[in-house]
C-alpha positions in Angstrom: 123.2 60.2 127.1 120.5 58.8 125.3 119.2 59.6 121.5 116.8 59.0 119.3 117.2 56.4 117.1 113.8 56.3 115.2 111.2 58.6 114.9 107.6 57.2 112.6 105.8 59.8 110.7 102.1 59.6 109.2 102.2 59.0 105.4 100.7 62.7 105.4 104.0 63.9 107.6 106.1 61.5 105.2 104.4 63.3 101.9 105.1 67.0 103.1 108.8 66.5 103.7 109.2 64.7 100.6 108.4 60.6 101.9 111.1 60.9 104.9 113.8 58.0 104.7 112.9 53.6 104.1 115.1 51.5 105.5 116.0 48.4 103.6 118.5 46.3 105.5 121.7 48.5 105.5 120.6 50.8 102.8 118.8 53.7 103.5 116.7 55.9 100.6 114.7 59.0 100.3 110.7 58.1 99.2 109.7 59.2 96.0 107.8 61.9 95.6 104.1 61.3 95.0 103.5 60.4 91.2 100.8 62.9 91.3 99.0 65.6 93.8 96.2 67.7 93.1 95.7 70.8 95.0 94.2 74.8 94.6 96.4 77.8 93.7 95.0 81.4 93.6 95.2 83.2 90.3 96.1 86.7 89.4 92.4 87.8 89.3 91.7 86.5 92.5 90.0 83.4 91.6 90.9 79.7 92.6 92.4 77.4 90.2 92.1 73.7 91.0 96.1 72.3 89.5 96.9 68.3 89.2 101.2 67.8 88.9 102.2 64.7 87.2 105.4 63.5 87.9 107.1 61.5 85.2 110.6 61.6 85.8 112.8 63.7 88.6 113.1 66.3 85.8 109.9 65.9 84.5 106.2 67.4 86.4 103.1 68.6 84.3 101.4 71.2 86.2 97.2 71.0 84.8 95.8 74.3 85.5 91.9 73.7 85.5 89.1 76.4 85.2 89.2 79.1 84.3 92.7 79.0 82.8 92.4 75.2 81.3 96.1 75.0 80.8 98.8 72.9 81.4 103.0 74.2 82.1 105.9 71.4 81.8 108.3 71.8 84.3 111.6 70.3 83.4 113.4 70.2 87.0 114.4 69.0 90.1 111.3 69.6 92.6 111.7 68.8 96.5 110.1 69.2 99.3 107.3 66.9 98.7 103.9 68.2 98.4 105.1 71.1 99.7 107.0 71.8 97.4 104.8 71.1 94.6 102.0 73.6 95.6 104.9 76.3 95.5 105.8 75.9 92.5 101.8 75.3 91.5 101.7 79.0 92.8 104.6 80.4 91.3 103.4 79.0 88.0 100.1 80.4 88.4 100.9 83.7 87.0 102.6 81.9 84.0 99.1 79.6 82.7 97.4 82.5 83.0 99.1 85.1 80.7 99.0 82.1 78.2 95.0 81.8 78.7 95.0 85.1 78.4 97.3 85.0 74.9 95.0 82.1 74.1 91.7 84.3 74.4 93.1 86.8 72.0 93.9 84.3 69.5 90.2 83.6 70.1 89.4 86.9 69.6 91.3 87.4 65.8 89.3 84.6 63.9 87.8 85.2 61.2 84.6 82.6 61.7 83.1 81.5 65.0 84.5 78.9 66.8 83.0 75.4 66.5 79.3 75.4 68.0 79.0 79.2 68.0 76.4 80.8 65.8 76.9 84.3 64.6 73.2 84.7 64.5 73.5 84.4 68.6 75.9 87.3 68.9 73.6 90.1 67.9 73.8 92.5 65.3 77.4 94.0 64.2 78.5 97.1 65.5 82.0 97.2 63.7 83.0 97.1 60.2 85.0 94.6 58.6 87.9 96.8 58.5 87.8 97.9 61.8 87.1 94.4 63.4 90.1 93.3 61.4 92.5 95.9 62.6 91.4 96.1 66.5 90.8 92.6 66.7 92.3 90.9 70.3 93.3 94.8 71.7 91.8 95.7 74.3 90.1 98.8 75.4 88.2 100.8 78.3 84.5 101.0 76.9 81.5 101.8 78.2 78.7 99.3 78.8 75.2 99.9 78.2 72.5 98.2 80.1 72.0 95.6 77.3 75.1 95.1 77.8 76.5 96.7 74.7 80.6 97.6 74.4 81.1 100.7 72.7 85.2 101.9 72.9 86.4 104.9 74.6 89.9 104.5 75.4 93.3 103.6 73.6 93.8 100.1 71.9 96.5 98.2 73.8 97.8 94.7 72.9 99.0 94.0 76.6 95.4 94.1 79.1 97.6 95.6 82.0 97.7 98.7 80.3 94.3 98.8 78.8 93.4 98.0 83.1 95.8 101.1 83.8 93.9 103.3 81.8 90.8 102.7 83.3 92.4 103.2 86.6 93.9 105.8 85.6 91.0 108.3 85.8 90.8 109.2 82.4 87.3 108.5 81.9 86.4 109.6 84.7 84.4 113.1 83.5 82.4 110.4 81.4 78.6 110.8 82.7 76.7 107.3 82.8 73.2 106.8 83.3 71.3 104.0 84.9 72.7 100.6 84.8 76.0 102.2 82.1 79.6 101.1 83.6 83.1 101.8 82.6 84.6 98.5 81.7 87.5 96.8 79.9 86.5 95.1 76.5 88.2 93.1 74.0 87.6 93.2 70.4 86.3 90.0 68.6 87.0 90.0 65.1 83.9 87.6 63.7 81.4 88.8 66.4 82.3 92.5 64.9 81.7 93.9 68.3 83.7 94.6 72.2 83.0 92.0 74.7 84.2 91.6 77.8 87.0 89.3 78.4 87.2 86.6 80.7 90.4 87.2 82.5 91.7 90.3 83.7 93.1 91.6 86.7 91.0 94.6 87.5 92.2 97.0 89.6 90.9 97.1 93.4 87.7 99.0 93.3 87.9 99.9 97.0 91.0 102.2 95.7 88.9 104.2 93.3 86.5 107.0 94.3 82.9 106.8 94.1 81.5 107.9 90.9 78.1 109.6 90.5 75.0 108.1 88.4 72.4 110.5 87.1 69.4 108.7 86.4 67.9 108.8 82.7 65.8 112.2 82.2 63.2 113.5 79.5 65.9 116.0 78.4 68.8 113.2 78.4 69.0 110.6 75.6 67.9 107.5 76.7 71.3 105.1 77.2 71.1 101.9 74.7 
């Protein structure tokens, strides 16, 4: 009977399994893993995520989550697999950088002054008081968008955006009437801006789920939407 006694693999075989097995005289040793891999994940919302993992020890991988999250999540364990198993746990940490991009938008949201390079003479005119900027600042909210693409509030305030997006799936604002280009949308408040804007990530619910909703057309004898 007759067996195999050595099988070669591609350095991209070698790098999926984890580097295989080096002989070295009578010694034989797993390859390291790759000191660093770059790859795409999909995130919550349904966008891609370019991620680069750094290894630095066995017990040590940075996972960079780029744009639109722009985060980064230690990982302080054993990974293997290869780059196999780096891309699972890129995706199973996916969810992670993005609640803290989304934590890190609200923080955005509760200054009190601008962020570096932003003007508040760019942001329009207030629509909020002080106090009520101060005390709804980073909630979010179902509102209702205008066609210059004003946010005025309609729903609850919730700190969490998964309920603020079960509300508005939830049909509630459903008997509201819009006209022309007027949605129902989820807004977040921005304390210096004194206004709703729409936040950059959410997970909306799937529209093909919700039922078509009728838009009347601006009349003479209906006020004209803002």
């Amino acid at each position: 009977m007759k067996f195999v006694k050595w099988v070669t693999l591609t350095s991209a075989e070698r790098d999926a399994v984890g580097g295989g097995v080096r002989q070295n005289a009578s010694r034989v040793a797993s390859f390291p893993a790759p000191r660093e891999h770059m790859f795409s994940v999909r995130l919550p919302n349904g966008a891609d995520c370019n991620v680069t993992c750094t290894r630095y020890g066995t017990k040590a991988h940075r996972f960079q989550f780029g744009a639109p999250v722009c985060q980064r999540v230690l990982h302080s364990d054993t990974l293997s697999g290869g780059v196999n198993g780096i891309e699972e746990k890129g995706r199973e940490l996916a969810t992670q950088a993005f609640r803290i991009a989304q934590l890190a938008e609200q923080k955005e949201m509760r200054r009190k002054t601008p962020p570096p390079g932003a003007s508040l003479k760019m942001m329009g005119v207030p629509l909020l008081s002080p106090k009520s900027a101060d005390s709804q600042a980073g909630f979010y909210s179902v509102c209702l968008r205008h066609a210059s693409g004003t946010l005025v509030q309609l729903g609850t305030l919730y700190e969490e955006p998964d309920k603020a997006c079960g509300d508005l799936q939830s049909g509630t604002h459903r008997p509201v009437t819009l006209y022309g280009e007027q949605q129902i949308v989820i807004g977040i408040c921005c304390r210096y801006a004194r206004s709703w804007k729409e936040p950059s990530l959410l997970v909306l619910p799937d529209k093909r789920t919700e039922p078509e909703r009728q838009v009347k057309k601006p009349t003479r004898r209906t006020r004209k939407p803002q």
